[in-house]
C-alpha positions in Angstrom: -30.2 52.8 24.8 -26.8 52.8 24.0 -26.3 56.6 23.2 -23.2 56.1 23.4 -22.5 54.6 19.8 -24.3 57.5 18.1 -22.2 60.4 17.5 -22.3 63.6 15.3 -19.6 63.1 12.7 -16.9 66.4 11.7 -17.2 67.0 8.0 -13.7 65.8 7.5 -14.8 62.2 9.8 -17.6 62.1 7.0 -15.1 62.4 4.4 -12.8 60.3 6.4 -15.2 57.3 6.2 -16.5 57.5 2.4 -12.6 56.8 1.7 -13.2 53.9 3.9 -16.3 52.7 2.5 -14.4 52.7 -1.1 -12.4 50.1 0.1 -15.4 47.9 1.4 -16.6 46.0 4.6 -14.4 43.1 4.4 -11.2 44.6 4.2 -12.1 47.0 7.2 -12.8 44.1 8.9 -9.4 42.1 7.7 -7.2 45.1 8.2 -9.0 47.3 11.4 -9.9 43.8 13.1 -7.7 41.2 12.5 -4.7 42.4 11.7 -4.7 45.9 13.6 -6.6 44.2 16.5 -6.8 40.6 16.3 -2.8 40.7 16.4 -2.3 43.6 18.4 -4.3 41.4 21.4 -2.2 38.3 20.7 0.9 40.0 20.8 0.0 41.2 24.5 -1.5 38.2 25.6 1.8 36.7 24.7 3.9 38.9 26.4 1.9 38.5 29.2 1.7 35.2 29.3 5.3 34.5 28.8 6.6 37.4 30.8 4.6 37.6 33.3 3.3 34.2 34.1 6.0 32.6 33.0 4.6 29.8 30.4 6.6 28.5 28.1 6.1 29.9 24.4 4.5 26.7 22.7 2.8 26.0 19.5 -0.5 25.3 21.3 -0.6 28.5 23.4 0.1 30.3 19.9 -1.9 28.5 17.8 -4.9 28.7 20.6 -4.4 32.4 21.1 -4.5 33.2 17.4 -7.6 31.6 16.6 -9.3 33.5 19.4 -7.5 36.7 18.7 -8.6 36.0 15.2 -12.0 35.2 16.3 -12.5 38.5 18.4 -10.6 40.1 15.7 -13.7 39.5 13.1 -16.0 40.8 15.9 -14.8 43.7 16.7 -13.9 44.8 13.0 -17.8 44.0 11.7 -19.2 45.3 14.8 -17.4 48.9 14.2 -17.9 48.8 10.7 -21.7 48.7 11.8 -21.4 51.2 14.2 -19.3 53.8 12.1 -21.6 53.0 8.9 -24.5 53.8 11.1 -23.1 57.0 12.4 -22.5 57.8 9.2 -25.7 57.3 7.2 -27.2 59.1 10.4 -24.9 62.6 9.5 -25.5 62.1 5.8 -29.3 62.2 6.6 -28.8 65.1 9.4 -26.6 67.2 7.0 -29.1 66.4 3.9 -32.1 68.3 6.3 -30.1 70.9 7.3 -29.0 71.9 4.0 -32.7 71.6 3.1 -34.0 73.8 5.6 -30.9 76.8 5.0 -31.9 76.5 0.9 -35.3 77.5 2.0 
């Protein structure tokens, strides 16, 4: 189920996501799912709204769409970070018995 999440990670994406654990789960989640996506989807939805269905920019419709873009934001950021941290500890252990079994 879900073989799709699981993924062998390049030696460089491994390196790639120790600098990211560094920096810790909650600002992966701040920066990769609020900021980067939480306002990245309230951006469009406000272009779309405004452009293309013609609403009138309000307060509300802002205020509404950033809580939810927020919302989803926090979501999607903690559900990758479980995802990629998964991957990952998955590699380390799958590099770890193949180093083990070459040193033999």
């Amino acid at each position: 189920m879900f073989a799709w999440l699981k993924c062998k990670m390049t030696e460089k994406q491994l390196q790639n996501w120790e600098r990211t654990r560094k920096r810790g789960e909650i600002d992966f989640i701040l920066v990769r799912g609020v900021l980067v996506f939480g306002a990245g989807v309230t951006v469009l939805r406000l272009c779309e709204d405004v452009l293309l269905l013609h609403m009138s920019l309000s307060a509300a419709l802002v205020s509404d769409m950033l809580v939810q873009c927020v919302a989803g934001g926090l979501l999607v950021g903690w559900f990758t970070w479980k995802i990629n941290e998964k991957n990952y500890q998955s590699n380390l252990t799958r590099l770890k018995s193949t180093e083990f079994t070459e040193s033999k």
